[in-house]
Residue frames as qw, qx, qy, qz and C-alpha x, y, z in Angstrom:
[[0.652, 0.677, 0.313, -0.134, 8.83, -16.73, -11.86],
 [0.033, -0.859, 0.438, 0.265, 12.21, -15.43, -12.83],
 [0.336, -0.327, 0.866, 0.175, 14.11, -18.57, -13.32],
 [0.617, 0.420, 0.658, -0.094, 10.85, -20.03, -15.05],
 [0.286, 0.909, -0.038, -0.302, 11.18, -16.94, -17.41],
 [0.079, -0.815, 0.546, 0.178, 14.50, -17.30, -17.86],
 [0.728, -0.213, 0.649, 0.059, 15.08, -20.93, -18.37],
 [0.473, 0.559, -0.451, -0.510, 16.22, -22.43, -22.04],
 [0.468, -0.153, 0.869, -0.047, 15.88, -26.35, -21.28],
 [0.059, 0.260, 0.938, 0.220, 13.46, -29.25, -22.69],
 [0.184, -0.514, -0.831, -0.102, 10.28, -27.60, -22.96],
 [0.174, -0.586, -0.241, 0.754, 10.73, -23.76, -21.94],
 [0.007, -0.038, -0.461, -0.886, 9.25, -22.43, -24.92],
 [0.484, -0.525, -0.627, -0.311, 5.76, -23.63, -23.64],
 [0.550, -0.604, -0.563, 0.127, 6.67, -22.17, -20.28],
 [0.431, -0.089, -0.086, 0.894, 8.05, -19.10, -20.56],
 [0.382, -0.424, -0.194, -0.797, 4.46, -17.18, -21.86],
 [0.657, -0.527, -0.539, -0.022, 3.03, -18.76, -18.68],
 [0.593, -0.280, -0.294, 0.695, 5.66, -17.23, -16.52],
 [0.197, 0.026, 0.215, 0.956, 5.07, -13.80, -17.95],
 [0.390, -0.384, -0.695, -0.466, 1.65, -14.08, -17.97],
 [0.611, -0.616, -0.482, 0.123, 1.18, -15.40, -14.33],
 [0.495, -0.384, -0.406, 0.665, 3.16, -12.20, -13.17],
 [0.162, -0.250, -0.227, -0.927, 1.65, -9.79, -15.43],
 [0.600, -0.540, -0.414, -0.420, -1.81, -11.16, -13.56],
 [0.548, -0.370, -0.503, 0.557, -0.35, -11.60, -9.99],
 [0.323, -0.001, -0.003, 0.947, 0.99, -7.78, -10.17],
 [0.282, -0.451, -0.338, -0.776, -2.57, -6.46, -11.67],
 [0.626, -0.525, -0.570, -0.090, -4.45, -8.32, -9.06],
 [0.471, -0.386, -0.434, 0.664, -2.31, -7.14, -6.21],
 [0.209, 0.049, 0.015, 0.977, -2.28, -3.66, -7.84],
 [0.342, -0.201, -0.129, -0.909, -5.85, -2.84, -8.47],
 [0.627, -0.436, -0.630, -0.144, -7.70, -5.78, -6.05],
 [0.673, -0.327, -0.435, 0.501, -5.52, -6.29, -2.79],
 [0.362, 0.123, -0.182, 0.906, -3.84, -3.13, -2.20],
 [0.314, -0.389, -0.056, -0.864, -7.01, -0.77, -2.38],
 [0.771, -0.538, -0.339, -0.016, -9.35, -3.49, 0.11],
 [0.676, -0.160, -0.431, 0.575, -6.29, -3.40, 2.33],
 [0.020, -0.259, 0.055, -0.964, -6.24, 0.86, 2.53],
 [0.375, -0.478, -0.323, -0.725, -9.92, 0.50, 2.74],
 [0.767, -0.337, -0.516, 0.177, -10.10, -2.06, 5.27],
 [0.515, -0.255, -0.455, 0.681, -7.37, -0.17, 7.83],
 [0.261, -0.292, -0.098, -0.915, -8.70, 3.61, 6.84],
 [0.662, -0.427, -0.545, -0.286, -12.20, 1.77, 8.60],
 [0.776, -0.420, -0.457, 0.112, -10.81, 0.77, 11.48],
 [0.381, -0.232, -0.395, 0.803, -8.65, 3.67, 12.53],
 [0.271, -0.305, -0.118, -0.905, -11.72, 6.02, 11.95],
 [0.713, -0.546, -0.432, -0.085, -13.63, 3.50, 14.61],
 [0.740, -0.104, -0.459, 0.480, -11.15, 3.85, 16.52],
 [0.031, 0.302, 0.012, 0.953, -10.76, 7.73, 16.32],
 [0.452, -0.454, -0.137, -0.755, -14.81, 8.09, 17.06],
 [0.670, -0.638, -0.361, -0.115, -15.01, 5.34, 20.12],
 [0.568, -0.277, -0.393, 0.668, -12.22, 7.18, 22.11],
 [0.083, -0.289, -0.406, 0.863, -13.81, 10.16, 21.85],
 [0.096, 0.428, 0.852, 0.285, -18.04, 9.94, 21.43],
 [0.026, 0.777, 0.628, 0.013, -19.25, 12.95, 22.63],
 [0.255, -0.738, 0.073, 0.620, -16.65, 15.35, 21.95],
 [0.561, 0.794, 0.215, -0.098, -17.06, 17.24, 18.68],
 [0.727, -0.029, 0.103, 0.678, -13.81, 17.15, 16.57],
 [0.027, 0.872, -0.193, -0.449, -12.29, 21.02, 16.83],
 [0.706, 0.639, -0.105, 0.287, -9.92, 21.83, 14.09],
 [0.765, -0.225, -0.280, 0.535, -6.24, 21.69, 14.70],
 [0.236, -0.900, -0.017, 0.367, -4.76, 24.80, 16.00],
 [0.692, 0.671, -0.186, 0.193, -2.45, 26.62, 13.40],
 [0.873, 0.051, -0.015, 0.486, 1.56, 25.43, 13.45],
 [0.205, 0.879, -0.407, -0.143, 4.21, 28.55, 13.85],
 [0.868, 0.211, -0.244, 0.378, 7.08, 27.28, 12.75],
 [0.382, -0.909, -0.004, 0.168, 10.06, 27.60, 15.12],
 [0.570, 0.800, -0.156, 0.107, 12.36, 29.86, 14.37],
 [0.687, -0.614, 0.044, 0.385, 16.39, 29.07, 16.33],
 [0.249, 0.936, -0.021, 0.246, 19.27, 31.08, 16.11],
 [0.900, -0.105, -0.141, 0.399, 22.64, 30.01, 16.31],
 [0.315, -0.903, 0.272, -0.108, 24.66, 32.57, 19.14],
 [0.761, 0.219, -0.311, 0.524, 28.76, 32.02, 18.80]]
């Protein structure tokens, strides 16, 4: 769409709001159609996944994190 934008030939005054247009609507569409289905879609399937490898074991909470601490001996 760049080059379409961009052109200055025979007839690029009638096709330059088209170019600008069609990527102002591509962009929305991807931004606020595709993108979220796609999240929603894989979020789904790795929570199936999660509950058929383990069906009858209730999910504990994780154990708390120390952080380790090292100490650098010259």
């Amino acid at each position: 769409m760049i080059p379409v934008a961009l052109a200055r030939g025979d007839g690029a005054e009638t096709r330059v709001p088209i170019a600008i247009i069609g990527g102002l609507l591509t962009s929305t569409v991807l931004t606020l159609g595709i993108v979220p289905v796609v999240y929603s879609l894989i979020d789904g399937l790795r929570n199936r996944f999660r509950r058929s490898a383990r069906p009858d074991e209730p999910a504990a909470p994780p154990e708390p994190h120390e952080p380790q601490v090292r100490v650098a001996v010259k």
